[in-house]
N, C-alpha and C positions, 0 to 999 in steps of 0.2 A: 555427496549424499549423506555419509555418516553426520555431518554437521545439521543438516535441515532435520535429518531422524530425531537427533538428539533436542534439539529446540523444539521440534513438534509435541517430542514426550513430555516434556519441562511444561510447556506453554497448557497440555492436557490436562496436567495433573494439576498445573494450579487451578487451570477450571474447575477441576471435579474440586477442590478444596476451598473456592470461592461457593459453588452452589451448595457446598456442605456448612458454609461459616455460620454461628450463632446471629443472631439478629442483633444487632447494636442498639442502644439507648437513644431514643427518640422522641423530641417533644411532639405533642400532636397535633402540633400544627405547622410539623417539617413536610419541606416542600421540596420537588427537586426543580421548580422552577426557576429558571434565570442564566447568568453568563457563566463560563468558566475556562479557562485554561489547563492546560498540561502535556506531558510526552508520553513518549511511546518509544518501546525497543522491542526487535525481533527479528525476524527472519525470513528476507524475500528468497524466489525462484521465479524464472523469466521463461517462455519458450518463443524459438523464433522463427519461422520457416521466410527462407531468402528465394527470392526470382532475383534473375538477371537478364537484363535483355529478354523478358519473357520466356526465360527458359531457367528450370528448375536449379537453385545452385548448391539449397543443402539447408539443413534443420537443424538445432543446438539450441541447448540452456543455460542458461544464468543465474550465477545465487550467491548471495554474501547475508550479511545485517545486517540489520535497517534501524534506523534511531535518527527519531525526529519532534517535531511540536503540534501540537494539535490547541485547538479552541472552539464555543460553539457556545450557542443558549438552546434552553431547554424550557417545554411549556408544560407543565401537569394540567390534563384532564381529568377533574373526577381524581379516586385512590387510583384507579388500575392504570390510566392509559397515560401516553408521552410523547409528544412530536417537539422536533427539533432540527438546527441547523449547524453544521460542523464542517468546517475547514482543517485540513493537518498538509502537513509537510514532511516528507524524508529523506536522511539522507542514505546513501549507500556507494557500493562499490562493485557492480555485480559487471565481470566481463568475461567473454569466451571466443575460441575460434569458431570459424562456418564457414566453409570453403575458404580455407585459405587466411581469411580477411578476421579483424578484430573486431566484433562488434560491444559494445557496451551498455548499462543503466547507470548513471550518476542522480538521480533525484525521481521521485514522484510526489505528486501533491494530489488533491484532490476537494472539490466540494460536493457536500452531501446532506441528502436529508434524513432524519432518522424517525423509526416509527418502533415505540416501546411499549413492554405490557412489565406492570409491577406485578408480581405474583407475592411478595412478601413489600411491605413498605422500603427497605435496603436493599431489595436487590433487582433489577432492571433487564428485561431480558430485550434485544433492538434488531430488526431488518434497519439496515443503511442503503443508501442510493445517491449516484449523479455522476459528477462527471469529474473524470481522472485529466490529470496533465504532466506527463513524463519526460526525461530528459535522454534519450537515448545519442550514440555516438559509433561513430563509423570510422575505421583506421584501415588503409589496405593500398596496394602497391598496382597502379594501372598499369594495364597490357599493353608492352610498347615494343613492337618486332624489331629485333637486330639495333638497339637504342645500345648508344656509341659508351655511355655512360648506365648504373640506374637509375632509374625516374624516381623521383621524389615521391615523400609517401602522401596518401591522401587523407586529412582528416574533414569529418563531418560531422559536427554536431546540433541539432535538433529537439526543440520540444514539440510533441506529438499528441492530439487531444484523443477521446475515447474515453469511457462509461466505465462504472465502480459497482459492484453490488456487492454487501457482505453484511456479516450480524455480528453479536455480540453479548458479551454478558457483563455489567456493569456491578458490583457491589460497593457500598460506604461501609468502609472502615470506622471509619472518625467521624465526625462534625465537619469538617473540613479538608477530609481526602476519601475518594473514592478511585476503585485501582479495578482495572476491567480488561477481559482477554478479546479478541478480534480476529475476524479473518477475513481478509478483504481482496476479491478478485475483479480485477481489474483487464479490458479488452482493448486491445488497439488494433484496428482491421486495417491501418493503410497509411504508412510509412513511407515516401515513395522520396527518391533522393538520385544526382546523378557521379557518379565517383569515378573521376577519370573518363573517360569513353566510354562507360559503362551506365545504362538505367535500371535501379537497384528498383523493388519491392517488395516491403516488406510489413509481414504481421505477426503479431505476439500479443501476448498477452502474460500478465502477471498472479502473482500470488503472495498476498504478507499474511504471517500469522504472526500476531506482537501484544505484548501487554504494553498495558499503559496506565498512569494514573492523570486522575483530575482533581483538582483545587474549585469547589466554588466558587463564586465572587462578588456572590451577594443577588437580592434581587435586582431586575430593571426600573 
């Protein structure tokens, strides 16, 4: 937990010191329309509630950092408003015990739509949406009465689909970099997997809070 406190605080304060920034030099007839690329780094938390065999087998989280690539185009309506479409990727490392057994996140991705309002011409405030796709992993030792030897361990790995919702605050620095904070929660209702003898189900859901910056790339 100290680690997610400490990144929560960092990741706060640059917001509050992104919606405090001076306005940057702009020709007027800057636009934030078009393609771009860029990354992102910060800090997931996972939670997981496990059934076994239809019977309760125990609840745990997960949390490491995350650092990955994003890209998307962007369409200006008018001065205020902005819709757009964005894809990103992440990587990570987030694992824990839950009854016994190891469970994991190695990757999420997600596509999304974004919907923005400029309240100053540089800085972009966005609702995001759509749909997530995660790599979660299963490591754990089936139940084998009076077995002469131990049973080998079982692994399982899986991408697992479910929905994204989150917002953001986007500011231009430059002419050609803009650097933006995010938070983005992510559901997955149904995991469902067989390990050993055993039929697993499971749901969780995520949390990334991360900065990121973006590169223009010109119009379409």
């Amino acid at each position: 937990m100290p680690g997610r406190t400490w990144i929560i605080a960092a990741l706060a304060a640059l917001c509050a010191g992104l919606a405090a920034a001076p306005a940057t030099a702009q020709s007027p007839d800057a636009s934030w329309t078009g393609p771009y690329g860029g990354g992102h780094i910060g800090y997931g938390w996972a939670g997981l509630n496990v059934t076994e065999n239809h019977y309760p087998r125990g609840s745990g989280n997960l949390e490491d950092l995350t650092y990955g690539l994003l890209a998307g185009v962007n369409l200006q309506i008018g001065e205020r408003l902005l819709i757009g479409l964005e894809g990103d990727y992440a990587w990570t490392n987030m694992d824990g015990l839950i009854g016994g057994d190891t469970y994991g996140l190695d990757a999420s991705a997600s596509f999304r739509a974004r919907l923005g309002y400029l309240p100053l011409p540089q800085t972009l405030l966005y609702l995001t949406g759509g749909a997530a796709y995660s790599q979660f992993e299963y490591v754990g030792l089936p139940i084998v009465v009076a077995a002469p030897v131990a049973p080998p361990q079982v692994f399982i790995e899986d991408w697992v689909w479910g929905y994204v919702l989150g917002l953001g605050l986007e500011q231009q620095v430059l002419d050609l970099l803009r650097v933006r904070v995010e938070y983005l929660y992510s559901d997955y209702p149904n995991w469902e997997f067989v390990g050993g003898n055993d039929a697993y189900d499971v749901e969780s859901d995520l949390h990334m809070l991360r900065f990121g910056f973006v590169i223009p790339l010109g119009t379409p």
